[in-house]
C-alpha positions as CSV (number, residue, x, y, z in Angstrom):
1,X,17.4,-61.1,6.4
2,X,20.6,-59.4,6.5
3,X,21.2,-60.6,2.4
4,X,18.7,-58.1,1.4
5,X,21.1,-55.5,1.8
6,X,22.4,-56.6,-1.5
7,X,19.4,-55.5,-3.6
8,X,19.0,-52.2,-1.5
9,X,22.9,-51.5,-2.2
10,X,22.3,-51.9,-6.0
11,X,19.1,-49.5,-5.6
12,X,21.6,-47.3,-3.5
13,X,24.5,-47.4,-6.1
14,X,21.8,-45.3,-8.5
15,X,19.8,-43.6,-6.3
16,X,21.6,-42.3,-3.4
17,X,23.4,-39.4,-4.9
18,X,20.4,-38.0,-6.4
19,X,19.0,-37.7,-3.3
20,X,22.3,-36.2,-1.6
21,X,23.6,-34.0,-4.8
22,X,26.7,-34.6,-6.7
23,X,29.5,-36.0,-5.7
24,X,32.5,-32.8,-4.9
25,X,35.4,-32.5,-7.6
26,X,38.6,-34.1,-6.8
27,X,41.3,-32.8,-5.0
28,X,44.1,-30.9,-6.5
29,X,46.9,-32.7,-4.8
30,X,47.6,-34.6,-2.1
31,X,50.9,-35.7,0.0
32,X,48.6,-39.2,1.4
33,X,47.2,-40.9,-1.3
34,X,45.2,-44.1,-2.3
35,X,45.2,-47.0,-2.9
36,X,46.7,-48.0,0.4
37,X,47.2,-51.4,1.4
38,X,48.4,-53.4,4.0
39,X,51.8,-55.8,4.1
40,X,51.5,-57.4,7.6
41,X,51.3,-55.5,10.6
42,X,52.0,-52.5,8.1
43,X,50.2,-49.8,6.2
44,X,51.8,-49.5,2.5
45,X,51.6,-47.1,-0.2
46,X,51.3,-48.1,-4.1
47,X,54.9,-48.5,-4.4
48,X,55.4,-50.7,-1.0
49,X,56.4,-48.1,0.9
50,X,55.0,-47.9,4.7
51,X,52.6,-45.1,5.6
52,X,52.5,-44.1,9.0
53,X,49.5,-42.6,10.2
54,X,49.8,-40.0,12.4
55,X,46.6,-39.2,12.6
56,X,43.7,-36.7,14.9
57,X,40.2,-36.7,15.3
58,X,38.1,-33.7,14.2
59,X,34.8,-34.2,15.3
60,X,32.1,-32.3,15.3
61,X,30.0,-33.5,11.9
62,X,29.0,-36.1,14.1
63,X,27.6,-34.2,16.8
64,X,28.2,-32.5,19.8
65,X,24.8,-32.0,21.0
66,X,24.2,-33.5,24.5
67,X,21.1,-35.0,23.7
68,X,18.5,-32.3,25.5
69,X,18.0,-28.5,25.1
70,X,17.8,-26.2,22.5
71,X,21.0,-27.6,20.1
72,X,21.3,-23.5,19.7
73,X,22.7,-23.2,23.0
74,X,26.4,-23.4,23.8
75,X,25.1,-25.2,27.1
76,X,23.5,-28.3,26.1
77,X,26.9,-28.9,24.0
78,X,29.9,-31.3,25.3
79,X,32.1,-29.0,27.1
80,X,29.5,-26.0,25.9
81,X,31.4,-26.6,22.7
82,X,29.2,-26.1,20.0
83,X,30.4,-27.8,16.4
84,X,26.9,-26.6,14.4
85,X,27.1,-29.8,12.8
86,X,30.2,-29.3,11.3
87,X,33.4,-30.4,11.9
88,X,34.5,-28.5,15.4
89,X,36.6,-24.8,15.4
90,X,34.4,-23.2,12.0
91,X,33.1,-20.3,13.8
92,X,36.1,-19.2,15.2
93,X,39.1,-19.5,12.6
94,X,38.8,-20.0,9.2
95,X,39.6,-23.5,7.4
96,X,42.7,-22.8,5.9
97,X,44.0,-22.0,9.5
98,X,42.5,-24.8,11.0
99,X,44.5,-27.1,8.4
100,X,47.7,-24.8,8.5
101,X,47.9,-25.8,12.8
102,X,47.0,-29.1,11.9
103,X,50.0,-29.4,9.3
104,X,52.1,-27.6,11.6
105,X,51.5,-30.4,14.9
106,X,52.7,-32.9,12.1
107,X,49.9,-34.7,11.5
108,X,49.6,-36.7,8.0
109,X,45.8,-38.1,8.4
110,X,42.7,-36.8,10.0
111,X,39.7,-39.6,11.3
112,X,36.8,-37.8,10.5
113,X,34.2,-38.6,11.8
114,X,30.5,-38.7,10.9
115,X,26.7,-39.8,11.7
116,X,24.3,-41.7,9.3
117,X,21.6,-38.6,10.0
118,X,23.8,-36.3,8.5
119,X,23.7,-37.6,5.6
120,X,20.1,-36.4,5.0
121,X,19.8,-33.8,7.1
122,X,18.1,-31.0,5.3
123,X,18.1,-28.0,7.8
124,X,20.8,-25.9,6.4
125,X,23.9,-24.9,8.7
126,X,24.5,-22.1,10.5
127,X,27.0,-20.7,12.8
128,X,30.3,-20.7,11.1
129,X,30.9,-17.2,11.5
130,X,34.5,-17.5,10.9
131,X,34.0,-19.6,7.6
132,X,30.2,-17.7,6.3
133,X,30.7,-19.3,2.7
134,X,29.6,-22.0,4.9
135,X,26.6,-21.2,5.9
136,X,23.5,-22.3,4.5
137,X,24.6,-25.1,3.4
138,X,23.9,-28.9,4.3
139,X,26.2,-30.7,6.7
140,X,27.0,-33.3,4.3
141,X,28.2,-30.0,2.2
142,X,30.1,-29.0,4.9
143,X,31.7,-32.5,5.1
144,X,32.5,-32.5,1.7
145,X,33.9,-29.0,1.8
146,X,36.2,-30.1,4.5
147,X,37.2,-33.5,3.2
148,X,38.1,-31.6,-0.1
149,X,40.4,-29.2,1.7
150,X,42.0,-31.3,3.7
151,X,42.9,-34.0,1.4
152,X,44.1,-31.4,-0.9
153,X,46.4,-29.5,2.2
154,X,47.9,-33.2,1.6
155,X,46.2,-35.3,4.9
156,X,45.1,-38.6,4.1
157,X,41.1,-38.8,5.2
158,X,39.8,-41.9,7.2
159,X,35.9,-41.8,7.4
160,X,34.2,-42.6,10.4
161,X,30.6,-43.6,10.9
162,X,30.8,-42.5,14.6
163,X,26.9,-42.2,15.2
164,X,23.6,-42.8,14.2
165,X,21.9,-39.9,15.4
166,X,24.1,-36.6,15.1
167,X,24.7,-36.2,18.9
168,X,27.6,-36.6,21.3
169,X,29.2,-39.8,21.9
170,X,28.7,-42.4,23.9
171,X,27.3,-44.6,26.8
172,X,23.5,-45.4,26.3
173,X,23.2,-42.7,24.0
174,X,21.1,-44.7,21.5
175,X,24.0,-45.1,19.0
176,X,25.4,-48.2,20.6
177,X,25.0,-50.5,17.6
178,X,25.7,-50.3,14.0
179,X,21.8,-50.4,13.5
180,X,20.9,-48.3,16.6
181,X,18.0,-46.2,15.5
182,X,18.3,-48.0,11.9
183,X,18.6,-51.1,10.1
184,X,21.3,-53.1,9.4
185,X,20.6,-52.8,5.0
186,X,21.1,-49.1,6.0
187,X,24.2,-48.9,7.7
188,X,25.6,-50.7,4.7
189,X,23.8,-48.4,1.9
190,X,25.5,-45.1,3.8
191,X,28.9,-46.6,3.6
192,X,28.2,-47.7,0.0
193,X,26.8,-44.3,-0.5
194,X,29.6,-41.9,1.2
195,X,32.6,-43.9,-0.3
196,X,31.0,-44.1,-3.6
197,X,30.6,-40.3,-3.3
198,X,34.5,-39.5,-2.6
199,X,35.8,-42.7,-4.7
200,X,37.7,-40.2,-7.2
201,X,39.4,-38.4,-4.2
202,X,42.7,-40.4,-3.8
203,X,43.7,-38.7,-0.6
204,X,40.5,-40.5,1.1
205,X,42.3,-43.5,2.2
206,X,40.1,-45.4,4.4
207,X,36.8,-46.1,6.1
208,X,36.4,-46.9,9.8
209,X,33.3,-48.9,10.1
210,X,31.4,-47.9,13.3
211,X,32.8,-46.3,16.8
212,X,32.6,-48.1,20.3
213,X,30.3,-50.6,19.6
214,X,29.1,-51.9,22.9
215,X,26.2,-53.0,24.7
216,X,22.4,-51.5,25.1
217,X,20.4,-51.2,28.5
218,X,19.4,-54.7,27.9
219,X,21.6,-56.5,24.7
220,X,25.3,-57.3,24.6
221,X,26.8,-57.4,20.8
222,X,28.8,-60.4,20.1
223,X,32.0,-61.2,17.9
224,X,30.8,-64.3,15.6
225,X,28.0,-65.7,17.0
226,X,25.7,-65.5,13.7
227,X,22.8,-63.8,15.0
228,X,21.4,-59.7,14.9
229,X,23.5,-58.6,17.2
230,X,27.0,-60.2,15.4
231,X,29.5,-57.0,15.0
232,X,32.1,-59.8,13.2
233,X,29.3,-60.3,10.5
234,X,28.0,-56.7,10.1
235,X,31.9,-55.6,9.5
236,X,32.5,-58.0,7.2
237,X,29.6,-57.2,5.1
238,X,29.9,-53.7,5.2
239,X,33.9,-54.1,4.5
240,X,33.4,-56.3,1.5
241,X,30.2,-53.9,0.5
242,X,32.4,-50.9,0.1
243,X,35.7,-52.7,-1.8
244,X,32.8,-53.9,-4.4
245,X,30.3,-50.9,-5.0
246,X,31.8,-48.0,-3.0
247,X,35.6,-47.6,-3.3
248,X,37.8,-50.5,-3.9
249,X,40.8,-49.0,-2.9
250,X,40.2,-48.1,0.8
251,X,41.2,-49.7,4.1
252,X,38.8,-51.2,6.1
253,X,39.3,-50.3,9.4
254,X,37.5,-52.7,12.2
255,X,36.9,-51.9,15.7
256,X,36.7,-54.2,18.2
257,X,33.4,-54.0,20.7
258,X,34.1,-51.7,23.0
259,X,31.9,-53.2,25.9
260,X,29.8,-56.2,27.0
261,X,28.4,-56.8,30.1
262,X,26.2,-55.3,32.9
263,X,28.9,-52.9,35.2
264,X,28.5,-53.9,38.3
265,X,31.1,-55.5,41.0
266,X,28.3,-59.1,41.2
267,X,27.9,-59.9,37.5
268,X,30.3,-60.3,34.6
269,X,31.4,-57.5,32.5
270,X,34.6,-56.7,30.0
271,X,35.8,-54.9,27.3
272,X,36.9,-57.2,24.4
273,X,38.5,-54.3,22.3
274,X,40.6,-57.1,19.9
275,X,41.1,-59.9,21.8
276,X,38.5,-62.5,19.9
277,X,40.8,-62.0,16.7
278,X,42.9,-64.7,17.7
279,X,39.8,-67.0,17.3
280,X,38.2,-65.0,14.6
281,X,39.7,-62.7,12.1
282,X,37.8,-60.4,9.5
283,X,38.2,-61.4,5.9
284,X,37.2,-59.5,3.2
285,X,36.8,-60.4,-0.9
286,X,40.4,-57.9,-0.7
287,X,43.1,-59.8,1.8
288,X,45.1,-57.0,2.2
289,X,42.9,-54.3,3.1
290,X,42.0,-54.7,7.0
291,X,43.2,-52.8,9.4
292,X,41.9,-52.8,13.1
293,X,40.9,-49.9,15.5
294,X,40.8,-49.7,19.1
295,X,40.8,-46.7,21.7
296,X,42.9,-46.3,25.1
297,X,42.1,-43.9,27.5
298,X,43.2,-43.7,31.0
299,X,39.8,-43.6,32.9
300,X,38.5,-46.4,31.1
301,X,40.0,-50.5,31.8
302,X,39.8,-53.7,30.4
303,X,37.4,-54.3,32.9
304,X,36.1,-51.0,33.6
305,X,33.3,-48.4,32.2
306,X,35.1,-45.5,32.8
307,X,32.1,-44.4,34.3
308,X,32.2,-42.4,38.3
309,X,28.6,-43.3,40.5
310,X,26.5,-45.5,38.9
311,X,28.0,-48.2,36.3
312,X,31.2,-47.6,37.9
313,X,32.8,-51.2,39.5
314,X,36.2,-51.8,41.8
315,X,38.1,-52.9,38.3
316,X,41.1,-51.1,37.8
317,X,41.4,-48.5,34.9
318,X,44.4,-48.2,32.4
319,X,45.8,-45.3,34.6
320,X,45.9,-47.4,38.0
321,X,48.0,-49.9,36.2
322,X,52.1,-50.3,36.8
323,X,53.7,-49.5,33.9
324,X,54.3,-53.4,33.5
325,X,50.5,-54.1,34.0
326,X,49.6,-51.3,31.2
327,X,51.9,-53.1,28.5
328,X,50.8,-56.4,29.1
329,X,47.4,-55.3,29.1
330,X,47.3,-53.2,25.9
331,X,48.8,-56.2,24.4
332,X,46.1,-58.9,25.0
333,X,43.6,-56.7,24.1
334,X,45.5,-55.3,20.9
335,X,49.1,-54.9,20.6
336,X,49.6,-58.6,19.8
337,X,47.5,-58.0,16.7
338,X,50.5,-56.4,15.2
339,X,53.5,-57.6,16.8
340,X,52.4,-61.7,16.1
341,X,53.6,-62.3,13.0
342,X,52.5,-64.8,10.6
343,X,48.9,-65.7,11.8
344,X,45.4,-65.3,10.1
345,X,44.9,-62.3,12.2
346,X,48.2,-60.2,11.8
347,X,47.5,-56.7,10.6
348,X,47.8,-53.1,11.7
349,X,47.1,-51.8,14.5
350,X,45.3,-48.0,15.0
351,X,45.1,-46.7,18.0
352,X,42.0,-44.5,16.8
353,X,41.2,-42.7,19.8
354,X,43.4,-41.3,23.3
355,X,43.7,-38.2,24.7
356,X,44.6,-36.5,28.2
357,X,43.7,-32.8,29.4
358,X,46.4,-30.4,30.2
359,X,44.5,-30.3,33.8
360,X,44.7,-33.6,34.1
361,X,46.0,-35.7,37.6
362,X,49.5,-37.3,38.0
363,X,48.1,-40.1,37.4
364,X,46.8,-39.4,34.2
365,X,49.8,-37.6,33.4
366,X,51.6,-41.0,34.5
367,X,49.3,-42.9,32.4
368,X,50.0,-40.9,29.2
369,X,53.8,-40.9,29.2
370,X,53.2,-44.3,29.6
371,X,50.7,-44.7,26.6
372,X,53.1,-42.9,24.2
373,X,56.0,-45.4,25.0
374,X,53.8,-47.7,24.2
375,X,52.6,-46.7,21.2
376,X,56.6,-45.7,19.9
377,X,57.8,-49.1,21.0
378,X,55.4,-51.4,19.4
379,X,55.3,-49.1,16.5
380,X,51.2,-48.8,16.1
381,X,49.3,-46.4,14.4
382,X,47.7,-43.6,15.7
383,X,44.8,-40.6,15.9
384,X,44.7,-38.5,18.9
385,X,41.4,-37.2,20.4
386,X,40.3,-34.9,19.5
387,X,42.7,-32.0,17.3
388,X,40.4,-29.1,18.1
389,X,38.8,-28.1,20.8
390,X,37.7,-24.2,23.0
391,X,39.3,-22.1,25.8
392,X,38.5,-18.9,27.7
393,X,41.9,-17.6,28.9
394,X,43.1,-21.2,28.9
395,X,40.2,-22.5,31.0
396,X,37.5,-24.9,29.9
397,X,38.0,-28.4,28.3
398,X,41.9,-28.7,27.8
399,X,42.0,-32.0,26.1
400,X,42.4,-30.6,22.3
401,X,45.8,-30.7,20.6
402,X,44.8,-27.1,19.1
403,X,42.2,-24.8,21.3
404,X,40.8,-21.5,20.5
405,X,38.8,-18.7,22.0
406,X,35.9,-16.8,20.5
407,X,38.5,-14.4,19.2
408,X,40.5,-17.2,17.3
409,X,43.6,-17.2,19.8
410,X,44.8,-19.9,19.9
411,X,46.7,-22.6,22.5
412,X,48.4,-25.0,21.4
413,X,49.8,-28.4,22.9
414,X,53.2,-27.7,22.2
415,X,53.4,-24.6,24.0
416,X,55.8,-24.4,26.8
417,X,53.7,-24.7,29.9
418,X,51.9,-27.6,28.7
419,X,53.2,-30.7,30.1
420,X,51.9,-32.6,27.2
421,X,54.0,-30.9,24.8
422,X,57.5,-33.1,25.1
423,X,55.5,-36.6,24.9
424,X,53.2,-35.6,22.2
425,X,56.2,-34.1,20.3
426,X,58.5,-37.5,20.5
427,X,55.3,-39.6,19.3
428,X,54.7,-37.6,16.3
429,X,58.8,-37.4,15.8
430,X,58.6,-41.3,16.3
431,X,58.6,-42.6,12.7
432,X,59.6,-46.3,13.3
433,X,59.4,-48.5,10.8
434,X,60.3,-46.4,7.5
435,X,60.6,-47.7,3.5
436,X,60.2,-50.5,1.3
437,X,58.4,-52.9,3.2
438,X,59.1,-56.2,2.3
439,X,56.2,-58.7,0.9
440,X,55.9,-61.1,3.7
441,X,56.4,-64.9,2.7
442,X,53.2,-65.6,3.2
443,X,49.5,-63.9,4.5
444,X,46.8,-65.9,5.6
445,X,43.2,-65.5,6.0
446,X,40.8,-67.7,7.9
447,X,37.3,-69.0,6.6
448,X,34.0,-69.9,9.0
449,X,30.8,-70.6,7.4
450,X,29.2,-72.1,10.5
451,X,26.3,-69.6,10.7
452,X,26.0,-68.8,7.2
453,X,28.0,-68.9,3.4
454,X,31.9,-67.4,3.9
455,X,32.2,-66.5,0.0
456,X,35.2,-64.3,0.1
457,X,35.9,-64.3,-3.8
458,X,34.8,-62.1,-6.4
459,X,35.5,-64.1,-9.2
460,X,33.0,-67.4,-7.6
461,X,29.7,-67.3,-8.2
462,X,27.9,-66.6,-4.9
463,X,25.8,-69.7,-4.8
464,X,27.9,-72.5,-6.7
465,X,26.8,-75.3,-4.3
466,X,23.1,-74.0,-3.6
467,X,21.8,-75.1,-0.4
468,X,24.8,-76.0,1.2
469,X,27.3,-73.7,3.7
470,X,30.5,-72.2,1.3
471,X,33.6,-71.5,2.2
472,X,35.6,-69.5,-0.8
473,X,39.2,-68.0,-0.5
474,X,39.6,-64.4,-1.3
475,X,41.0,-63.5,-4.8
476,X,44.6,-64.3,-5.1
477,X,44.5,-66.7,-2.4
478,X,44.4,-70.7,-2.4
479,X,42.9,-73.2,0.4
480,X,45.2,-74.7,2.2
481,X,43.5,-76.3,5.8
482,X,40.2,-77.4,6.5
483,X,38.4,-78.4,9.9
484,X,36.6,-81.3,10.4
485,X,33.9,-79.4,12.2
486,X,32.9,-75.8,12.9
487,X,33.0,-75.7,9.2
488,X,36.5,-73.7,9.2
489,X,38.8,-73.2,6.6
490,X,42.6,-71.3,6.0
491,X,43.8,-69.6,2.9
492,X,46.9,-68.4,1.7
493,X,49.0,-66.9,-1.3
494,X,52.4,-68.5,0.7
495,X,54.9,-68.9,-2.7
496,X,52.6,-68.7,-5.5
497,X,50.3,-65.2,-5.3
498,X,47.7,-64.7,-8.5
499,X,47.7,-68.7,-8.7
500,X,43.9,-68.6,-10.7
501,X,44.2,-68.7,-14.3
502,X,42.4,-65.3,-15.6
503,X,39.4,-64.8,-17.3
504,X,39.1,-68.8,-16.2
505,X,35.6,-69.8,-14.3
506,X,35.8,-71.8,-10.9
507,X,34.8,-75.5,-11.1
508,X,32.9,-77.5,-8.7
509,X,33.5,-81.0,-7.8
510,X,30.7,-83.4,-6.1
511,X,31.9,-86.7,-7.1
512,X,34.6,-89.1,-6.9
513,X,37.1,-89.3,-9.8
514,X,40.4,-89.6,-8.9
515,X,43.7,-91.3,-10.6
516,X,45.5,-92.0,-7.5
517,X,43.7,-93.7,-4.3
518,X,45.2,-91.6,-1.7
519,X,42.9,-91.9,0.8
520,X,41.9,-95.9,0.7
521,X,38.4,-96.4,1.4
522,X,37.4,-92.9,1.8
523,X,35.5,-90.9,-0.8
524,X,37.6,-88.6,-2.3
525,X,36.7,-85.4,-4.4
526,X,39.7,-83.9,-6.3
527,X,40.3,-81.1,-8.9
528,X,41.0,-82.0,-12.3
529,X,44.9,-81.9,-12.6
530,X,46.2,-78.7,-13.2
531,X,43.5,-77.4,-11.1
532,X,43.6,-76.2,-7.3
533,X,40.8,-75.6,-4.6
534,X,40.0,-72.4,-3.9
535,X,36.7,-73.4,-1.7
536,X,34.8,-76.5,0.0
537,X,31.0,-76.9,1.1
538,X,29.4,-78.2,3.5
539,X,25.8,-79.7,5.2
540,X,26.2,-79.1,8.8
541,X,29.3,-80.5,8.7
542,X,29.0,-83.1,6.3
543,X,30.6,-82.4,2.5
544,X,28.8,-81.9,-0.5
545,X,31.4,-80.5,-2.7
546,X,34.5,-78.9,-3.1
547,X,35.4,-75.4,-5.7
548,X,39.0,-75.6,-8.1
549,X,40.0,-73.1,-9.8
550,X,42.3,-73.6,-12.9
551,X,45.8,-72.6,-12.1
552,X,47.6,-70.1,-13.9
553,X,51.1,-72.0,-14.4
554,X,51.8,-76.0,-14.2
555,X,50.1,-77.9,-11.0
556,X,52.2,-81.6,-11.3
557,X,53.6,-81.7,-7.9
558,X,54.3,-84.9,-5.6
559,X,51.2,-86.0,-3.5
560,X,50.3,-87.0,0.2
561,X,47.6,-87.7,2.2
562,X,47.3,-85.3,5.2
563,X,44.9,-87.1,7.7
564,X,43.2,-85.1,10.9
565,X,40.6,-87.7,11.9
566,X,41.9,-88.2,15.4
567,X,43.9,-84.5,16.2
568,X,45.4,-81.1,14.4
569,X,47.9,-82.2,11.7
570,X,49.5,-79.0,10.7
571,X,53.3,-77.3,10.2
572,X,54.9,-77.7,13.9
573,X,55.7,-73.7,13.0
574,X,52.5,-73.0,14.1
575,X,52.0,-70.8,11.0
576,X,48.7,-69.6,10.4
577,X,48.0,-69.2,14.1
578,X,44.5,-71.6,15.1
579,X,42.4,-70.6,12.8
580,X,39.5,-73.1,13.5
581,X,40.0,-73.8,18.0
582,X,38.5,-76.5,19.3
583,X,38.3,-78.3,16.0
584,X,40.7,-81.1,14.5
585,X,42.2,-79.4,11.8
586,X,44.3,-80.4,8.6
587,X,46.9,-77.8,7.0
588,X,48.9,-78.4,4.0
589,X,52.8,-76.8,4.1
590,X,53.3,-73.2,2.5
591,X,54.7,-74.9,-0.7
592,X,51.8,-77.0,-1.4
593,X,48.1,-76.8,-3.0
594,X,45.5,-78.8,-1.6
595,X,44.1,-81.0,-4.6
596,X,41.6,-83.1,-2.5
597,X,39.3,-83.7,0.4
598,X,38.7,-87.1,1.7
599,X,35.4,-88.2,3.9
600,X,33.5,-91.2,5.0
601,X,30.2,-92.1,6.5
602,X,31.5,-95.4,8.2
603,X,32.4,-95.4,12.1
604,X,30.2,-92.6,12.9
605,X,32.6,-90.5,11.0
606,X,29.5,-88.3,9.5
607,X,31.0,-88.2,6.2
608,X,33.3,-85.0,7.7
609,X,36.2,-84.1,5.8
610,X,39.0,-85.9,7.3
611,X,42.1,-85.7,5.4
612,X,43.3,-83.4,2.5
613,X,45.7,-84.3,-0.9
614,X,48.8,-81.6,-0.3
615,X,50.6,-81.6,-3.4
616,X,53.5,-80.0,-4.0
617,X,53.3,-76.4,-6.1
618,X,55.8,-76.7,-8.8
């Protein structure tokens, strides 16, 4: 069902901006520009160099229409503050203001986000009496009037598909899924269509997939489970959707779900965020691209709705925590994420969404000063929410970095009787991490094709082993562990990176000939020498053939058989991280290839693959 998406994305590819209007010109200039990448827990440029993002949010193109009332009335607005479908602050100050206070906080990036109906939402804007060459046109022009000056006032742009509907955020709002209100083929053909549209703007750098996924009145969304409600599986299609037909050289940024669970103090009920990496990881056809998102605020908990009355529970929330408590929280549910080096899932982290009023409680205030240490001392990523927000003689919703009244004034977080001013300033003065940063040994990307086909290359044919479950390594990459069940696999470009010969085609292997009988009385499929595998496929969990891909230098190494038919057998380093957990599992060393799999029918053994051929990469 969710494969169709591939023939509505090709339609999309030709169709979509015809229906939408060209595409807007390219920015001038740009200090933040693609392709970014990642290197480990870090963001890098094109030349290596790490890219902090010191990012806001400036909402508003998403909605910030309460869901009831006349959307021409301030009232039925969060806050009574009244974007006009456009990004928030264009009826009072003009756009190049808005971007000068934005350069002025520091900032470098700006999440922007926006909702799936603006994209075709005809009814022309109006409103944006400080900006009137504004007016009249359609919100996606707005959009793309604001992504063109801000990427060329030199922020990098992170896209956001924040809603379905274009209406505040969140709760039971109707937008709680990726497909809330529409279907999954959809959600991919808007990303395909938005990041095809900006692909020749460099200082767009990256696409963050959906906002707070979480649970309906009556469904919970699940990390990896296979089925229509699979966030891990939507992502990953959507991800690998936009680095093949939208823009190849974005990041990918994943958030975890937000919540599961019914809220109340008798029945279970949590907030994942992006704990389940550690079991699963997202891999896309482009290994270095992922990045992963999560928000902290200090009403909400791990455990906890944020919600006061009803849906409200005796779980603590982030800003009842010790200080100790906090840290130790925020790192099981995303910190480690970054600061574990060496696994499957080690990437960056952003921190996509916090915020406090100036109005605030102690406890709040507490909870912030807290929150920034954190983020400076584990070195994450970062967008405040939101930049802009209103004020009436500095009353009203104090949470934005910049506020302004109907006459333009403006208040600003840095101002002297704001108490946010010295924490905010020493978090966007934190730089950390600065410079070349160095290639890491090693990165390593984990396979699961238990539910359905986990083709991660570009260069494989989709369906070289029809019928059966595939498991292919992203380009650049080389398979170096296999499970005996749960259909699992681990890839790696550990001390020999662009290893596939180019312009050379994939090979598969579904019978026995082998020169060396390195697995006695076994059935053995090996790549021709020279050759290394890339892939393996399955039939439930029994093997039906295995994918080599020619290598680009000399593959003559020393052999041995790697057997996991009775427990894991992998390096005691741990590297890689459990990329397969509850499963036996076989792992070559980072200086080998994997040349073979060995199986058997005999003993029960369900012809399961139960020992590998490491050779040694010359």
């Amino acid at each position: 069902m969710k494969k169709l998406a591939t023939v509505l994305l090709l339609l999309g590819t030709f169709l979509v901006p015809l229906l939408h209007g060209s595409p807007p010109a390219e920015a001038e200039s740009s200090s933040m520009k693609g392709p970014l990448s990642t290197r480990g827990r870090y963001i890098v440029d094109a030349d290596g160099n790490r890219v902090k993002l010191k990012s806001g949010n400036w909402h508003g193109s998403s909605g910030t229409w309460n869901g009831s009332g006349d959307k021409e009335t301030d009232a039925n607005h969060h806050a009574e503050e009244n974007g006009h479908r456009a990004p928030l602050g264009l009826d009072r100050v003009s756009m190049a203001k808005l971007l000068a206070d934005f350069k002025a906080l520091g900032l470098n990036s700006i999440r922007l986000p926006f909702s799936n109906e603006m994209l075709t939402d005809p009814e022309p804007v109006r409103g944006l009496t400080a900006n009137p060459e504004l007016n009249g046109l359609t919100p996606l022009e707005v959009f793309d009037r604001a992504v063109t000056a801000l990427t060329s006032a030199g922020f990098g742009v992170i896209l956001n598909n924040h809603t379905t509907t274009t209406r505040w955020c969140c709760a039971l709002d109707g937008n709680e899924f990726w497909n809330s209100g529409q279907s999954w083929e959809k959600f991919i053909s808007d990303w395909v269509f938005i990041t095809s549209r900006y692909r020749d703007n460099p200082g767009v750098v990256g696409a963050d997939l959906r906002n707070e996924v979480r649970r309906t009145t009556w469904t919970n969304p699940n990390w990896g489970q296979g089925d229509s409600n699979d966030w891990a599986d939507a992502a990953q299609e959507a991800g690998d959707a936009i680095l093949t037909q939208g823009n190849p050289h974005l990041l990918i940024v994943v958030e975890g779900i937000n919540w599961m669970g019914i809220p109340t103090d008798i029945t279970w009920h949590e907030r994942p965020m992006l704990e389940p990496m550690k079991r699963l990881s997202t891999t896309l056809v482009r290994s270095n691209k992922v990045v992963y998102g999560v928000h902290f605020y200090g009403y909400i908990g791990p455990n906890h709705t944020g919600a006061t009355g009803m849906g409200e529970t005796h779980d603590p929330r982030f800003r009842d925590m010790s200080r100790a408590d906090l840290f130790r929280s925020m790192d099981e549910r995303a910190g480690y994420v970054a600061t574990t080096p060496d696994k499957h899932f080690t990437a960056p982290v952003w921190v996509s969404e916090f915020g406090v009023g100036k109005g605030d409680s102690d406890l709040d205030r507490a909870w912030f000063a807290n929150l920034v240490d954190y983020l400076v001392d584990r070195d994450l990523d970062y967008a405040y929410w939101p930049i802009v927000g209103f004020h009436e003689n500095d009353k009203g919703n104090q949470w934005g970095l910049l506020r302004y009244d109907t006459s333009g004034a403006l208040r600003n977080v840095l101002d002297a009787d704001d108490w946010r001013a010295p924490h905010v300033r020493r978090l966007l003065e934190a730089n950390g991490f600065t410079g070349q940063v160095p290639v890491p040994a090693r990165n390593w990307s984990m396979l699961q094709g238990i539910h359905e086909d986990d083709n991660r290359s570009s260069r494989a044919a989709a369906d070289w082993d029809s019928g059966a479950h595939k498991m292919v390594c992203p380009d650049g990459q080389r398979l170096i562990g296999v499970s005996d069940r749960g259909q699992g696999g681990l890839c790696t470009d550990a001390t020999a990176r662009e290893l596939w010969q180019p312009g050379a085609d994939a090979v598969k292997v579904d019978r026995e000939n082998v020169r060396t009988d390195w697995a006695n009385g076994f059935t053995k499929y090996q790549c021709a020498e020279g050759s290394f595998m890339i892939g393996y496929s399955l039939n439930g969990d029994a093997m039906s053939g295995i994918l080599c891909a020619p290598g680009s230098k000399p593959l003559a190494g020393a052999g041995r058989t790697l057997w996991f038919d009775r427990g894991d057998n992998r390096p005691a380093s741990g590297e890689g991280g459990d990329w397969a957990e509850g499963y036996y599992k076989g792992q070559c060393n980072a200086d080998e290839y994997v040349a073979g799999i060995a199986f058997s029918g005999a003993n029960r053994r369900g012809n399961r693959p139960q020992a590998l051929y490491c050779r040694t990469l010359s």
